[in-house]
C-alpha positions in Angstrom: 27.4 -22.1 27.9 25.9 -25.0 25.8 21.8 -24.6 24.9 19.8 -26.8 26.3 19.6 -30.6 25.0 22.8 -30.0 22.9 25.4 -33.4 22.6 28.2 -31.3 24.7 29.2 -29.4 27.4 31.3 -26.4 26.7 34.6 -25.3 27.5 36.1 -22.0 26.8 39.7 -20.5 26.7 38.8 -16.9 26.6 42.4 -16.2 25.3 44.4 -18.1 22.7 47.3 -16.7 21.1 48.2 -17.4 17.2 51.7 -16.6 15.9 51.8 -15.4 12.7 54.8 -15.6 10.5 56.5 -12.1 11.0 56.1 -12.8 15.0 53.0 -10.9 15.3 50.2 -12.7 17.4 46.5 -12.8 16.9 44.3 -12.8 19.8 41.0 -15.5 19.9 38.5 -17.0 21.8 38.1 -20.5 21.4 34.9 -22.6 22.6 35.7 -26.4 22.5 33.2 -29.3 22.9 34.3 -30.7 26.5 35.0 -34.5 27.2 36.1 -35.0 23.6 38.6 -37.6 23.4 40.2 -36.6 19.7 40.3 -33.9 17.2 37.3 -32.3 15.6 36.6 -29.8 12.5 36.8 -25.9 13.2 34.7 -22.8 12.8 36.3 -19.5 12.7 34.9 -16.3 12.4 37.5 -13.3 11.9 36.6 -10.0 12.1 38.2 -6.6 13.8 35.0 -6.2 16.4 36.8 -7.2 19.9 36.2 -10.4 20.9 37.0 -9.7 24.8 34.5 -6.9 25.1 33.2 -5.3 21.0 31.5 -8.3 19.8 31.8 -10.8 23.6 27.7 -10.5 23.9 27.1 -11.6 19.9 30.0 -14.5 20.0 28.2 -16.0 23.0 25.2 -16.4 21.2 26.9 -18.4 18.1 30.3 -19.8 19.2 29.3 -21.5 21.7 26.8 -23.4 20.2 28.5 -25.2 17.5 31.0 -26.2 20.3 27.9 -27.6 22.2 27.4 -29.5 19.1 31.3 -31.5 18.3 33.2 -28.0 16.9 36.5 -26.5 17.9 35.2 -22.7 17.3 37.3 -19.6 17.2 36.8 -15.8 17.0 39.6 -14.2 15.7 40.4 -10.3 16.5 42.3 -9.1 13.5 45.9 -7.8 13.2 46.0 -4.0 15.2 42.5 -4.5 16.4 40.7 -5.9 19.8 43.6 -7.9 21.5 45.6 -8.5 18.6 48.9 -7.2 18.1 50.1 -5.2 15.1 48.7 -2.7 13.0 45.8 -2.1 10.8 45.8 0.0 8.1 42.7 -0.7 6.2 39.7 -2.9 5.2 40.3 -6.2 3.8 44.2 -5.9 2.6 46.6 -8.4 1.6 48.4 -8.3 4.9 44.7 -9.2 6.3 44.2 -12.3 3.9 47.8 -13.6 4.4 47.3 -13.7 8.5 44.2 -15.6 7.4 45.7 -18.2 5.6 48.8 -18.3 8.1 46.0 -18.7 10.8 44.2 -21.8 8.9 47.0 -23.8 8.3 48.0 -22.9 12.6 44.2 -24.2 13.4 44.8 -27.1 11.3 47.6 -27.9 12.9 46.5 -28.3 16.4 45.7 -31.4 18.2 42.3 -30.3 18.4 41.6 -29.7 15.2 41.3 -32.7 12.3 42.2 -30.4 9.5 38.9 -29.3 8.2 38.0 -25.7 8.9 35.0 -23.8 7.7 34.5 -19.8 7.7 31.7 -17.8 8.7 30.8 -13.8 9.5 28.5 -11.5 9.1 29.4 -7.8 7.2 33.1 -7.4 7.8 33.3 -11.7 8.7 31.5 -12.0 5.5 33.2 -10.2 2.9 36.4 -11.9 4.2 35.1 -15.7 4.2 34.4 -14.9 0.6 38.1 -13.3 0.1 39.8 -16.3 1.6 37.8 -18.6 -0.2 39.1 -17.4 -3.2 42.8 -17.8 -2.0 41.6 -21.3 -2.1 43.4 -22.5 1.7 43.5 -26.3 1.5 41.8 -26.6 4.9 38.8 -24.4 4.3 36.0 -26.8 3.0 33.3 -24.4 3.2 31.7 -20.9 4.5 29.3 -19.1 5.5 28.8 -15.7 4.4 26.0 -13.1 5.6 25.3 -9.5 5.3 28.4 -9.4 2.4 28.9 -8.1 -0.5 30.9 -9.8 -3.7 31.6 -6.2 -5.2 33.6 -3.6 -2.8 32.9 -0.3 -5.2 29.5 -1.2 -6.3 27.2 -2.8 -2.9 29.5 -1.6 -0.4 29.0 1.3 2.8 31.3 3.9 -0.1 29.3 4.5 -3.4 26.0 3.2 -4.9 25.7 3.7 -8.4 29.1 5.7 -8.8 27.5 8.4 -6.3 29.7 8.9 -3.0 27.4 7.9 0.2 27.6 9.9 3.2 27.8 6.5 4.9 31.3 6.3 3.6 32.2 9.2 6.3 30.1 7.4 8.8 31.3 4.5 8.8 34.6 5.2 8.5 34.6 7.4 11.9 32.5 4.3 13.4 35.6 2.1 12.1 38.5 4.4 13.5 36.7 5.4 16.9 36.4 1.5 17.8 40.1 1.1 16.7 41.1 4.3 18.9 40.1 1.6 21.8 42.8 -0.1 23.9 43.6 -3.5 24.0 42.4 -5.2 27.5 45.1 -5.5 29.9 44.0 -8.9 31.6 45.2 -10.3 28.0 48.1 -8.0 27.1 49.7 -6.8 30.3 51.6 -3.5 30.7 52.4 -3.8 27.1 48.3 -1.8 26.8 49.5 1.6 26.9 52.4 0.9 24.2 50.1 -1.1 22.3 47.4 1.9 22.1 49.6 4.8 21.3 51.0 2.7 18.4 47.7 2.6 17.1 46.5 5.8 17.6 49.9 7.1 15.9 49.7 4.9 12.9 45.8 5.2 13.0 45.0 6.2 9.0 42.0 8.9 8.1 40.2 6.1 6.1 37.5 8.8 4.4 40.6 10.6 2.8 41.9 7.3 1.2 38.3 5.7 0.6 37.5 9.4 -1.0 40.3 9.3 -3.2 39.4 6.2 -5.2 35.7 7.5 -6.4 36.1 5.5 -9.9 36.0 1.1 -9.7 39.8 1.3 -9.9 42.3 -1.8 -9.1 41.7 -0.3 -5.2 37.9 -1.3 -5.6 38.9 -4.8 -7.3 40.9 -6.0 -4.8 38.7 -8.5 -2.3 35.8 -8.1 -5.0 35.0 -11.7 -6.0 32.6 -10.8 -8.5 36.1 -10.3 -10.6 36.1 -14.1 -11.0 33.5 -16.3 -9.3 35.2 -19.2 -10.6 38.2 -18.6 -8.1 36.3 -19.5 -5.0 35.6 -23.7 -5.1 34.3 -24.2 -2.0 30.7 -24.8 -0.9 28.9 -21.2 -0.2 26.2 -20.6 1.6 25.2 -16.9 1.0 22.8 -15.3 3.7 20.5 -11.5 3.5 18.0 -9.6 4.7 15.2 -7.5 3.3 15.6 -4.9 5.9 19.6 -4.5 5.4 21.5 -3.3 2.7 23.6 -6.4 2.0 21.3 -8.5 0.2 21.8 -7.8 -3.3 25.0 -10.4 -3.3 22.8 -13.2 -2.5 20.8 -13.7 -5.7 24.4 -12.9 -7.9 26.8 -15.4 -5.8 23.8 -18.0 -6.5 24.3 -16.8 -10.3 27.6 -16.4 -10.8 29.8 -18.8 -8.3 30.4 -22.2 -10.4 29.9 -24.5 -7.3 27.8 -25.9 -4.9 26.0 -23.0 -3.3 22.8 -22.3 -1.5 21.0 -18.6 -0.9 19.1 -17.2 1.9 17.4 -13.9 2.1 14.9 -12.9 4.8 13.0 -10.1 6.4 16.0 -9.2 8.2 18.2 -6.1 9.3 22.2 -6.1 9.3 22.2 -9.5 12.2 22.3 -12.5 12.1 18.8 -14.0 11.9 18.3 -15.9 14.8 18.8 -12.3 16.7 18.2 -9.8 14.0 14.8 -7.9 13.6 12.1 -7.3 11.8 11.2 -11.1 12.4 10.6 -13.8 11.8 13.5 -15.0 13.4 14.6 -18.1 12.5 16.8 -21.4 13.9 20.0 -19.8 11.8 22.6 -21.8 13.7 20.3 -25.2 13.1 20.9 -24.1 9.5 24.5 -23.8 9.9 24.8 -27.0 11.7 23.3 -28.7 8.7 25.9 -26.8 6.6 28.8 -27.7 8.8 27.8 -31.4 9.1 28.1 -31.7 6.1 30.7 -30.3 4.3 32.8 -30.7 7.4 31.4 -34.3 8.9 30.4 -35.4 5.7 27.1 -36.4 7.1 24.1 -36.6 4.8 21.7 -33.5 6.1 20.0 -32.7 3.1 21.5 -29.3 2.4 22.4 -30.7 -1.3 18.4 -31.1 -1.8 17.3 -27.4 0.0 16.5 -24.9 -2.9 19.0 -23.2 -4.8 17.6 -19.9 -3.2 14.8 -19.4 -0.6 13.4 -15.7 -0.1 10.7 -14.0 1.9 8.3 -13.0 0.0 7.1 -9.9 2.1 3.5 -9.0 2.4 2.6 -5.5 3.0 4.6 -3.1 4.3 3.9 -0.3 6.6 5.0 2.7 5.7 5.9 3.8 9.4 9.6 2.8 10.9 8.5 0.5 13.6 7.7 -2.8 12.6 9.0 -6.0 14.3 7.9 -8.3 12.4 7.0 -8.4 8.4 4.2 -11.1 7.1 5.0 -12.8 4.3 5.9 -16.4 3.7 8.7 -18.4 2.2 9.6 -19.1 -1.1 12.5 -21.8 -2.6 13.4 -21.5 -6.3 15.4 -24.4 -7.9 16.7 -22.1 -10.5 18.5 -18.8 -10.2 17.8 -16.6 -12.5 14.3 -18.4 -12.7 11.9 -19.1 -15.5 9.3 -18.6 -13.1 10.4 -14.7 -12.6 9.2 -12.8 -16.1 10.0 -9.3 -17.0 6.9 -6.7 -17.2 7.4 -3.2 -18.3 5.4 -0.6 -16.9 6.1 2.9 -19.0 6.4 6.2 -17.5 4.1 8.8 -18.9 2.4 12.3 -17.5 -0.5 10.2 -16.3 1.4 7.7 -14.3 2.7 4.0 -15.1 1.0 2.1 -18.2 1.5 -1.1 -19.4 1.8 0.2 -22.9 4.0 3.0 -24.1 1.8 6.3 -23.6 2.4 9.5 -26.2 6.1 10.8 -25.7 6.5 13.9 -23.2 9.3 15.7 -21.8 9.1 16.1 -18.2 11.3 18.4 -16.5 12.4 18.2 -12.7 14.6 19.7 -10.3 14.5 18.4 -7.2 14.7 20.5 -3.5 18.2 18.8 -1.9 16.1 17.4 1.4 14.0 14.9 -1.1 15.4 12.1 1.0 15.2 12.6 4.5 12.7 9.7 5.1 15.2 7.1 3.9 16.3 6.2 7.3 20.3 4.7 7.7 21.6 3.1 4.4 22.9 0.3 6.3 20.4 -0.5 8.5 19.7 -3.0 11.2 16.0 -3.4 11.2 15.3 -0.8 14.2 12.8 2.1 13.9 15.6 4.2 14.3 17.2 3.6 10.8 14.6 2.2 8.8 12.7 4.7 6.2 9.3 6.5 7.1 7.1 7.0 5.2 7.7 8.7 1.9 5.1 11.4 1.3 7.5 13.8 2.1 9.9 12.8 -0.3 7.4 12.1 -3.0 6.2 15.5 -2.9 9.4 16.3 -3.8 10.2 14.2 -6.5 8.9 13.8 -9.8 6.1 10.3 -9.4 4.3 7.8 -11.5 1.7 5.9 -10.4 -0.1 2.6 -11.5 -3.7 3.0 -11.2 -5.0 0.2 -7.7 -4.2 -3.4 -8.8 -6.8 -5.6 -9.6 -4.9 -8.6 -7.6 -2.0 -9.3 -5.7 1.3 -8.8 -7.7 4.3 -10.9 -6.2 8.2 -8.6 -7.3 11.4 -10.8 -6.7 14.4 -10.0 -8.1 16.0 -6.7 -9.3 13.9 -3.9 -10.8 15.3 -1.5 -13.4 14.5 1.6 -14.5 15.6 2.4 -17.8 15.5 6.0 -18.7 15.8 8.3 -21.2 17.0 11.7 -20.2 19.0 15.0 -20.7 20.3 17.4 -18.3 20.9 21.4 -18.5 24.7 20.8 -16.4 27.4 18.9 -16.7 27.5 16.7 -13.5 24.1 15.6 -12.3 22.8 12.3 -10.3 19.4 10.4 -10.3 17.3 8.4 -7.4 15.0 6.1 -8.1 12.0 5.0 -5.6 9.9 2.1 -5.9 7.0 2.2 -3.6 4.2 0.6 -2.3 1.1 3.1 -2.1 -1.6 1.8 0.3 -5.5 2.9 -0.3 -5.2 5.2 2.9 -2.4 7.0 0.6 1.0 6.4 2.8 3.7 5.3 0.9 5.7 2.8 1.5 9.7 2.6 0.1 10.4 -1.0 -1.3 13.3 -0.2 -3.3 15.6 2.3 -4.0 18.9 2.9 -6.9 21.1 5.9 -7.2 23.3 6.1 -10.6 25.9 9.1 -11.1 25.0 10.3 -14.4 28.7 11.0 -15.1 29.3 7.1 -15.1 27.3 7.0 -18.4 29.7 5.1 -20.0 31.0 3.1 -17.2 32.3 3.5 -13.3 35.5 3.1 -14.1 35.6 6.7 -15.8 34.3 10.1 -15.8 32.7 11.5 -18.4 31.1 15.0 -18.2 27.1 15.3 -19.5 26.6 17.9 -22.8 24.1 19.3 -21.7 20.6 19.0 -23.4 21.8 15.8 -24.8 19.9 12.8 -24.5 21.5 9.8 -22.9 19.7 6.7 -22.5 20.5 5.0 -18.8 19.4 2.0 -16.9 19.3 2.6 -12.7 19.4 -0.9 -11.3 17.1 -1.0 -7.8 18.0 -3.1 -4.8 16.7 -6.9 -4.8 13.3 -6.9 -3.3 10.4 -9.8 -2.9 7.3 -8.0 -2.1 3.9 -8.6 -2.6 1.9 -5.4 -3.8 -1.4 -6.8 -2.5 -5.2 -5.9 -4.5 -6.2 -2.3 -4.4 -2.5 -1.0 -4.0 -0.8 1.2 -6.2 3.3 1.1 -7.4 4.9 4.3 -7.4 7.9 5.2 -9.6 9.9 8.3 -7.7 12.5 10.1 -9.4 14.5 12.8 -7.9 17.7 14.6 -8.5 19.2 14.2 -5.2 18.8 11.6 -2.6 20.0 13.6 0.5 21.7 12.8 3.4 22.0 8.8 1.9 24.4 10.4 -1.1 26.1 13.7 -1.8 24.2 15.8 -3.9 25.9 16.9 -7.0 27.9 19.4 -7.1 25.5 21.2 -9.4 21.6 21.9 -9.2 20.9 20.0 -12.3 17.1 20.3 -14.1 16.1 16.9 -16.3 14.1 16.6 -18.8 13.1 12.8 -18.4 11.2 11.9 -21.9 8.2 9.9 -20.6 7.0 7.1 -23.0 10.4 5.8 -23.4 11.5 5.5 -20.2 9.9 2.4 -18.5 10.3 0.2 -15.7 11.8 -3.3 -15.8 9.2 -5.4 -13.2 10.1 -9.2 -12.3 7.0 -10.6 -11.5 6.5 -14.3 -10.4 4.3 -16.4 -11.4 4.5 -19.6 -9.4 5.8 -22.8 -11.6 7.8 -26.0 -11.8 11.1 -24.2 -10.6 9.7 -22.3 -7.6 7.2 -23.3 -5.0 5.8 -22.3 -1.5 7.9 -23.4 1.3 6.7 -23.9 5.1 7.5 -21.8 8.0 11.0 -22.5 9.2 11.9 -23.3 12.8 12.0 -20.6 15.1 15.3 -19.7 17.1 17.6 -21.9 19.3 20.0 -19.7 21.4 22.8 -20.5 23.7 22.6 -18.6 27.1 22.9 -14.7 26.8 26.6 -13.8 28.3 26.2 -12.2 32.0 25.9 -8.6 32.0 25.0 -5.7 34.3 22.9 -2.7 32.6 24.4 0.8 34.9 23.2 3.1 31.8 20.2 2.5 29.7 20.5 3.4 25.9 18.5 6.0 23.8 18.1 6.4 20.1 16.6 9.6 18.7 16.3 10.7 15.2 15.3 14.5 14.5 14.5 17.1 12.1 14.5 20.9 12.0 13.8 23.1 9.1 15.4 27.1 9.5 12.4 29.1 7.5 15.1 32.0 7.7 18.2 30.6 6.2 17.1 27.6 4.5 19.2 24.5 6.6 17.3 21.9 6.7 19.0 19.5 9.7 18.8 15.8 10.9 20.1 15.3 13.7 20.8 11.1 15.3 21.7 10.6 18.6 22.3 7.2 19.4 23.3 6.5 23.2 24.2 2.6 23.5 24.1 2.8 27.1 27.0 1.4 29.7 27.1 -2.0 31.0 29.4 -4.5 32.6 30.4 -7.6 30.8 30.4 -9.9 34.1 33.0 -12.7 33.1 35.2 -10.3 33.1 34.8 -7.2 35.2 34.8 -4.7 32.1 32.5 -2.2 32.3 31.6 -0.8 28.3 30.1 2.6 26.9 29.2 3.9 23.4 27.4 7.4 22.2 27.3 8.6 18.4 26.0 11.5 17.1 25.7 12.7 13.8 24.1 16.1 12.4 23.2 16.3 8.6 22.8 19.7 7.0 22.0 21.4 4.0 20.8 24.7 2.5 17.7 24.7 0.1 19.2 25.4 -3.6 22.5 24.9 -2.5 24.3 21.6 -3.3 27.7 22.7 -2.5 26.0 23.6 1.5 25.9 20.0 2.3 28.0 19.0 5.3 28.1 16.1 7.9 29.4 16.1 11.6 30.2 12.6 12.9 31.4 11.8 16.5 32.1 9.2 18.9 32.6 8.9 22.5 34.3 5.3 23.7 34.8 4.4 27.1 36.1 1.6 29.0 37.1 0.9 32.7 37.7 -1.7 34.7 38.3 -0.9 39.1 40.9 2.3 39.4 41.6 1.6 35.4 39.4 3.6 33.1 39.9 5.0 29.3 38.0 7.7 27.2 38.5 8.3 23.6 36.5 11.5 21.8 36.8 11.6 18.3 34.9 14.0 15.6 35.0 14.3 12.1 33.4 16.6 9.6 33.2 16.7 5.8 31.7 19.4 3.3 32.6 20.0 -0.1 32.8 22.7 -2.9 33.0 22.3 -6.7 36.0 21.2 -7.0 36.9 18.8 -3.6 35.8 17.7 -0.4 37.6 19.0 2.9 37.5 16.6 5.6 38.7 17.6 9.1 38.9 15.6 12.1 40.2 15.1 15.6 41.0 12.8 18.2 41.5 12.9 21.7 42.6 10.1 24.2 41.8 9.7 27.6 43.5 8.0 30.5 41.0 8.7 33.8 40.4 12.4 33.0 44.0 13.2 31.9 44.6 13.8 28.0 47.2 11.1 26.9 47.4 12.1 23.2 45.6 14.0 20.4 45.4 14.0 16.6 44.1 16.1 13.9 43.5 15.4 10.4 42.5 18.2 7.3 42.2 16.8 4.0 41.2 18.1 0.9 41.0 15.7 -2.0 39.6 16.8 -5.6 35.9 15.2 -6.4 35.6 13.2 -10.1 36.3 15.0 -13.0 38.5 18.0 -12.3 42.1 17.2 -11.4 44.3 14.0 -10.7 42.9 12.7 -6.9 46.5 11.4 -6.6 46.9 15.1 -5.8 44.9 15.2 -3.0 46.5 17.3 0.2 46.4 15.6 3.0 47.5 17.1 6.3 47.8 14.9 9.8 48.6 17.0 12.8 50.0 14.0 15.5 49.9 15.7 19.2 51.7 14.1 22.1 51.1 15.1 24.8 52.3 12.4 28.3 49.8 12.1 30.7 
């Protein structure tokens, strides 16, 4: 399992127990550096993704490799997920962070183990190597965090800009249909069944609770560590890609935490980045090593002298979905925010974008409700699948300014703004911003994109209604981007009153009037300087060997739309068919198919409605298990009404159902804490 000239050989123990201090007992991997006479620091990445089957093919190609070079490393499943026993009620509770720290000081405590531990994870392994590091463990000494966010209500799969994302429902019936699994039985014996159907029991409609809390409320605060930087001590290194929606932490943890720290962002999707695409890959665990070494060997690697942050500055962009690699080149800035990043304004006028405030104009614009079906998944992971299209489509149905083609190359890093001056003719209304890159050939290209809930005027952690025709003065923050708009290019400013299916559409059909001249764009442009310079290539990938496995289905991915000339639905449709294989080590044989349907009904906001399923299956000789589940969500002025159901399978006999229907008041007309919630358990004994 080692990669090829590395120090060690590699032993694994593909089950360790840890006993936590109520009795429950958290399952791991552990990969140990073979032939070492003594104890040695530890690695541990803890996440709920099933570390005998979920997340066995990804481990292999990390774990092991730190072993290979002097590491005791560990993937932890959490409490009530993979192997683990227990319950899980929800992301990244206190119960979650205490088993953390309990399972710190057991590492620390084992022969193997000299007592320094470091933390690493990518999305859910992320956000929790920040969480812990703010508990401030005395073993941890330093983490690595990648694809995370620092801020739960504001960067996060739930809202963007105060609006709800429909990602919120899908992600939530992605979370519960991989909890729905079993644990293995090679690990915990007969005890499977029991263990399962105590799940599945105490399994929790996450959407209805997520739903409930639509406001940055003590919920949203707790694990956000952007409520106090100063809490975490540790040194972080804080990693992102381009091509994923996690990346906007990077550049504030390089900001905001007080200690050492070092950012990364690359052209990435949601991976990490010596397997993610688009490339260039590059030799992410020889950057961990010299992370590790460090803070954990205390060897002199020359992280301490790296730049504060180093980016990819991306050249063009196509504007079609299928791109594996981006060009661009590196850039390391010893500053964060830089003096060598300035702040152009670009105004938005009838004729386009001008670099000096054109005569004032009220525009007005009403977007149709599909001005958004080209912006791919909002969490993406760099395949042509979920990254956007081009975004003619949506332009045409948004209101767009345009910079006349650039005389030379203009390098964007950092955050764009657009500050706007506006008025609406409703009282609940939304706004999407676009920032594109127009090529002479005339497709469009999405660089950037911000949503802002216009009823969060004075703040997301209240509701205030719009009077309408009154003018309110609002700034939508973009994504992070560096992008290189090259010679003969044009930017395009997109703005549009719904951003469907990424967020729900108000619940009204709101017309702006957008007062051109004193709205403008906020640009940061760099101009290279002292506190920034052109880096070199970095090394391409080292991998350990892939883990054995046996393809008996091959996967599909399809994304589709259809348009009803007679009623009006307009309909995406995503079918994506992982495919069945067999994980060889161990004999289990793995299958996954999700499909999701997106609808709505031209000049209809309260049409819009989302279907969401999952089909699980797992089997190993005469032993096999199905789980089916489905969930949809709609809305009407007043609430959303979720329903969903799901079905257990042992062989083809049904070994349990559940159904769920929950209706739960949207913003701004009653107390949520009102919300109905209706759970329909089913047993029925195979």
């Amino acid at each position: 399992m080692a990669p090829r000239n590395a120090p060690f050989e590699v032993a694994c123990e593909r089950h360790v127990w840890i006993p936590m201090p109520d009795g429950i007992r958290l399952a791991a991997r552990l990969w140990r550096p073979a032939g070492v006479d003594g104890p040695v620091p530890a690695i541990v990445e803890y996440i709920p993704y099933r570390k005998s089957d979920g997340m066995a093919a990804r481990d292999a190609r990390v774990h092991p490799f730190f072993a290979a070079h002097g590491y005791a490393a560990l993937r932890i499943d959490l409490r009530g997920s993979g192997d683990s026993e227990g319950l899980l009620a929800d992301e990244y509770t206190p119960q979650e962070q205490a088993d953390a720290l309990a399972a710190l000081e057991w590492i620390a405590a084992q022969p193997w183990c000299d007592g320094h531990i470091g933390m690493m994870g990518i999305s859910w392994g992320g956000f929790n190597a920040l969480q812990v590091a703010a508990l401030r463990p005395p073993q941890l000494k330093a983490i690595i965090t990648v694809g995370s966010t620092d801020d739960r209500y504001a960067d996060d799969v739930h809202y963007m800009g105060g609006c709800p994302l429909s990602a919120n429902l899908t992600w939530s019936q992605t979370f519960f249909a991989d909890l729905s699994r079993p644990p293995d039985p090679e690990v915990v014996g007969e005890r499977w069944r029991a263990m399962w159907l105590e799940r599945v029991d105490n399994a929790a409609l996450l959407i209805a609770e997520w739903t409930r809390h639509p406001l940055r409320d003590a919920y949203w605060r707790h694990g956000s560590v952007c409520e106090d930087y100063a809490r975490i001590e540790v040194p972080v290194l804080a990693v992102g890609g381009w091509a994923d929606s996690y990346s906007n932490a990077v550049p504030r943890l390089i900001s905001g935490l007080p200690g050492l720290r070092r950012g990364l962002i690359g052209p990435w999707g949601h991976d990490y980045p010596h397997l993610a695409v688009p490339g260039p890959r590059i030799d992410f665990l020889g950057e961990c090593l010299r992370w590790w070494d460090r803070w954990l060997k205390g060897r002199e690697t020359g992280v301490d002298h790296d730049p504060l942050l180093r980016v990819w500055l991306q050249d063009e962009l196509p504007a079609d979905a299928s791109h594996a690699e981006r060009p661009g080149q590196w850039v390391g800035f010893a500053t964060w925010p830089s003096p060598d990043v300035a702040t152009d304004s670009l105004y938005l006028g009838g004729g386009g974008l001008h670099a000096a405030p054109p005569q004032a104009a009220e525009l007005r614009h009403l977007s149709p409700l599909d001005a958004g079906f080209g912006a791919g998944e909002w969490c993406a992971y760099g395949l042509a699948a979920d990254q956007p299209t081009d975004q003619l489509e949506d332009d045409a149905r948004a209101l767009c300014f345009d910079t006349g083609p650039l005389a030379a190359d203009l390098a964007v890093i950092g955050q764009p703004v657009l500050h706007l001056e506006l008025a609406a003719d409703r009282p609940r209304a939304m706004v999407a911003v676009r920032l594109n890159d127009v090529a002479p050939d005339g497709s469009s290209a999405r660089v950037s994109y911000g949503l802002i809930n216009l009823n969060h005027s004075a703040g997301h952690d209240r509701f205030a209604a719009l009077v309408p025709g009154q003018c309110y003065c609002v700034a939508v923050p973009l994504c992070d981007i560096a992008h290189r708009f090259k010679a003969g290019h044009r930017l395009r400013v997109a703005v549009s009153t719904s951003y469907w299916p990424t967020a729900w559409p108000a619940p009204e059909a709101a017309t702006l009037s957008l007062f051109a001249g004193a709205s403008r764009l906020a640009l940061p442009v760099w101009h290279p300087g002292a506190q920034s310079r052109r880096l070199p290539d970095m090394d391409p990938p080292v991998l350990p060997p892939a883990e054995p496995r046996t393809t008996l289905r091959e996967g599909r991915f399809r994304r589709e739309l259809a348009s009803d000339l007679v009623s009006g639905i307009r309909r995406m449709q995503v079918h994506l068919d992982y495919g069945e294989e067999r994980i060889e080590p161990s004999g289990m044989v793995i299958g996954r198919i999700n499909d999701e349907t997106y609808e709505v009904v031209a000049g209809d906001p309260l049409s819009a409605r989302i279907a969401t399923g999952w089909t699980m299956t797992m089997a190993r000789g005469d032993w096999s298990v199905r789980t089916e589940s489905l969930a949809h969500m709609s809305g009407d002025a007043d609430s959303f009404r979720i329903t969903a159901r799901l079905d257990l399978f042992e062989g083809e006999v049904l070994a349990r159902t559940r159904t769920w229907d929950v209706t739960i008041p949207r913003e701004g007309t009653r107390n949520p804490d009102a919300a109905n919630v209706v759970a329909h358990p089913e047993e029925q004994n195979a």
